[in-house]
C-alpha positions as CSV (number, residue, x, y, z in Angstrom):
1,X,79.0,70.7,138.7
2,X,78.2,68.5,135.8
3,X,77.7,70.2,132.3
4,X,74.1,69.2,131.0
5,X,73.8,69.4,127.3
6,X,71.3,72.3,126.5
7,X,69.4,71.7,123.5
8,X,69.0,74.0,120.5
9,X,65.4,74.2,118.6
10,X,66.9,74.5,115.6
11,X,68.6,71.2,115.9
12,X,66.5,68.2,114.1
13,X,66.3,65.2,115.7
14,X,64.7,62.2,114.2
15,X,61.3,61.2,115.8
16,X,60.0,57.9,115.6
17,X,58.0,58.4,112.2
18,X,61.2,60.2,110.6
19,X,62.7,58.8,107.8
20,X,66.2,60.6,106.7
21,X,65.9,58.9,103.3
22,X,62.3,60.7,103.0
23,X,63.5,64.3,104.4
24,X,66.6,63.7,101.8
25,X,64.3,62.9,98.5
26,X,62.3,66.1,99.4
27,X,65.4,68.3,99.4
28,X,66.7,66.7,96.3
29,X,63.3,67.4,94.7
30,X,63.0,71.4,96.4
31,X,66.7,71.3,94.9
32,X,66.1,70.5,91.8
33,X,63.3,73.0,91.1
34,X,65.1,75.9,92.2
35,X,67.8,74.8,89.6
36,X,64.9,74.6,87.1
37,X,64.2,78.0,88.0
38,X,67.3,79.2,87.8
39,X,67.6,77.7,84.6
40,X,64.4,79.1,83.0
41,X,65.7,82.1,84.8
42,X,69.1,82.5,82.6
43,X,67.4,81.2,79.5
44,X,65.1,84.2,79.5
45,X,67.7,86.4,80.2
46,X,69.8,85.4,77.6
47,X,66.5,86.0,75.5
48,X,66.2,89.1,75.9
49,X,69.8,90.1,75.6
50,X,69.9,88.7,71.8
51,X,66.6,90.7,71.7
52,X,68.3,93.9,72.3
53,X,71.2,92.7,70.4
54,X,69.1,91.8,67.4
55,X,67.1,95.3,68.2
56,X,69.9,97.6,67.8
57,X,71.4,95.6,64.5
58,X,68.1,96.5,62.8
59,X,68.3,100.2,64.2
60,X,72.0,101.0,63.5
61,X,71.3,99.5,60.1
62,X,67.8,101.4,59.7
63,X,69.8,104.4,60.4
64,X,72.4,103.7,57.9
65,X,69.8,103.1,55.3
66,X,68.0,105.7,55.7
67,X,70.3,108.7,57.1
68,X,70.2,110.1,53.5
69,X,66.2,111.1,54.3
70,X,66.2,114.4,54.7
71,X,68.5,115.6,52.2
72,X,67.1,113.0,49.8
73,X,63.8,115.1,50.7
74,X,65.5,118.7,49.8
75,X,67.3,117.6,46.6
76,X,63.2,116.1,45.5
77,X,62.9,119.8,44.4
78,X,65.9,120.2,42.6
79,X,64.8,117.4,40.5
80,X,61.6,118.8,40.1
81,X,62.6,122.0,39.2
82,X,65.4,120.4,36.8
83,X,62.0,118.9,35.4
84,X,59.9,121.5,34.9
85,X,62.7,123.7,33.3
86,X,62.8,120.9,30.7
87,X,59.2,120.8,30.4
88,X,59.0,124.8,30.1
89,X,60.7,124.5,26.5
90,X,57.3,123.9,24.0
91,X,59.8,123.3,20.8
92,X,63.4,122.4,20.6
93,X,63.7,122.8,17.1
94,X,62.1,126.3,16.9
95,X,64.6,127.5,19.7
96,X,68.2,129.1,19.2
97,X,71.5,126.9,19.7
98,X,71.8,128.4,22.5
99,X,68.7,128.1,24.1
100,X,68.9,124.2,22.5
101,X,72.4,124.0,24.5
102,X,71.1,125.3,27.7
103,X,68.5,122.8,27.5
104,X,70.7,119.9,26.8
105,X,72.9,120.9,30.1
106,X,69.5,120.9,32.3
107,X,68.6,117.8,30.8
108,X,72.1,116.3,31.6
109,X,72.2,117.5,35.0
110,X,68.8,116.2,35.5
111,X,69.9,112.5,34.4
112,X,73.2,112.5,36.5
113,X,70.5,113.6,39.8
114,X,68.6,110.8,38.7
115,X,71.5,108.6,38.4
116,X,72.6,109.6,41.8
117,X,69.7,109.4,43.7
118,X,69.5,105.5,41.5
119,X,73.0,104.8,43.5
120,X,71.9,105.9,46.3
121,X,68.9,104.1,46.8
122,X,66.2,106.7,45.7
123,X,64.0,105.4,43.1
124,X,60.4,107.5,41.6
125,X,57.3,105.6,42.2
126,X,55.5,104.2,39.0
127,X,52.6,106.1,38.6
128,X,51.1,106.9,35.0
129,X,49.2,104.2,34.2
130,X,48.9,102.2,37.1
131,X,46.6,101.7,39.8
132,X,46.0,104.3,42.3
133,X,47.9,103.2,46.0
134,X,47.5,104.9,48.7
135,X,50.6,104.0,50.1
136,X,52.4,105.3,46.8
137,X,50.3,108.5,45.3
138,X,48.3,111.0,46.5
139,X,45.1,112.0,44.3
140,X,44.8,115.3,43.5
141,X,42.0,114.9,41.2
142,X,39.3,112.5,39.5
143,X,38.8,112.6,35.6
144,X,35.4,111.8,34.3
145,X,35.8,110.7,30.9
146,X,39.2,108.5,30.3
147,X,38.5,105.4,28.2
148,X,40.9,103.8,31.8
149,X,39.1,101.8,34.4
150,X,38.4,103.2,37.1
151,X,41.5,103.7,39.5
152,X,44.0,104.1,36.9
153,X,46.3,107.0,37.5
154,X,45.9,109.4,34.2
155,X,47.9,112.3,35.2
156,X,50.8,112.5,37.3
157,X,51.4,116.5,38.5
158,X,54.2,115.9,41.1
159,X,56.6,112.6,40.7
160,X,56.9,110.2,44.3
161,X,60.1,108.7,45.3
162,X,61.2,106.1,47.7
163,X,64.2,105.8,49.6
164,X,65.1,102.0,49.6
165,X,61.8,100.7,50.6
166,X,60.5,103.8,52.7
167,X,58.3,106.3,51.1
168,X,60.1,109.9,50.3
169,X,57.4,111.3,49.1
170,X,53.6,110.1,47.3
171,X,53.0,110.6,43.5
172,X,50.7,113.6,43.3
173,X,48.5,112.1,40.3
174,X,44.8,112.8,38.6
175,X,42.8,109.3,39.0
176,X,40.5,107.6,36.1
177,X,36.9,108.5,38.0
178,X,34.8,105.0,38.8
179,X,31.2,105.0,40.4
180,X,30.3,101.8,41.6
181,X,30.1,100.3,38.9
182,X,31.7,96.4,38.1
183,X,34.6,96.1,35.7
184,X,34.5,92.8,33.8
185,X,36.4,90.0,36.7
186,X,32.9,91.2,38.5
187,X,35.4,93.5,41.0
188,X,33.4,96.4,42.2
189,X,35.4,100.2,42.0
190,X,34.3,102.7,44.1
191,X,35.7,106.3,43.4
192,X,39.3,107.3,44.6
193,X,39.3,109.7,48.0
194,X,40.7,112.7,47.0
195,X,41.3,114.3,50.7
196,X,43.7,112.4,51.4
C-alpha cells in the first residue's frame, strides 16, 4: 500500500497571493515591539529598584538623624528646670557664697546641656522679638499695649527647640496684639490665634 502524505493544519503553505518576504517583515516588526516592550519593561523595573534604593537611603539616614528624638524630648525639661532654677535667684549679690556657688554650678551645668544638645544637633528656636510662626511657637497669649507690631513675639514663657531641622518642641511665647489694622509696607495683621 502506498504511504499518502497526510497534511497538518498547522503547516503554512504559500497560496498564490503569499509573499514570504511580506509574512517575514511582519514578524520582524511584531519582533521588534515585543523587544520594545521588554525594554520599557526592564527600564521601569530598574526604576523602581533605585526608587526603593534611594527610599531606604533617606529612611536609614532620617533614622540616624533623628534617633536622638525622644530623649532629646526628656532632657527639654532638664534644661528647663536648669533654667528656672537660675531664674529663681532675684539677686546674686545679696545672696551668700554659698548660695552664689550653687548658682554658678547650675548655671555651668546648664551651659554644658546646652553645649551638648549644640553637638548634637538640638538648637532653641529664636523667639523674643521675632515674628510669631506657627511652625516655630505656640501663643499662649496676646498683649495689648507693646510699642511692637503686631505679630511680634514679646514674651517667651517656655523656650522651642529643634532637632536638626525637625521641630522638638514650639516656643511657648506672649504675641504683640494687632487688629486689622495696616503697618506702614500697606501689609495687613490680623490678630495671632491663640488656640492653637
Amino acid at each position: 500500500m502506498p504511504m499518502t502524505e497526510t497534511s497538518n493544519p498547522t503547516d503554512h503553505h504559500p497560496q498564490e497571493g503569499d509573499s514570504p518576504a511580506l509574512d517575514l517583515t511582519a514578524r520582524i516588526a511584531e519582533l521588534e515591539n515585543e523587544v520594545a516592550a521588554q525594554k520599557d519593561q526592564h527600564l521601569r523595573a530598574l526604576a523602581e529598584v533605585e526608587n526603593v534604593r534611594r527610599r531606604g537611603a533617606k529612611e536609614r539616614e532620617d533614622a540616624v538623624r533623628y534617633a536622638a528624638t525622644g530623649v532629646a524630648r526628656d532632657l527639654l525639661s532638664v534644661a528647663d528646670n536648669l533654667r528656672r532654677a537660675i531664674e529663681s535667684v532675684p539677686d546674686v549679690e545679696g545672696q551668700s557664697e554659698i548660695t552664689k556657688t550653687l548658682l554658678e554650678g547650675v548655671a555651668a551645668t546648664e551651659k554644658e546641656l546646652l553645649s551638648a544638645f549644640e553637638r548634637n544637633g538640638i538648637k532653641q528656636v529664636a523667639a523674643l522679638d521675632q515674628k510669631f510662626d506657627h511652625n516655630l511657637h505656640q501663643a499662649i497669649f496676646e498683649v495689648e499695649t507693646t510699642g511692637k507690631p503686631p505679630g511680634t513675639i514679646v514674651q517667651v514663657l517656655q523656650a522651642g527647640y529643634v532637632l536638626n531641622d525637625r521641630l522638638l518642641r514650639p516656643a511657648m511665647v506672649g504675641v504683640a496684639k494687632g487688629g486689622a489694622e495696616a503697618d506702614s509696607a500697606g501689609n495687613r495683621h490680623h490678630t495671632v490665634d491663640t488656640t492653637a
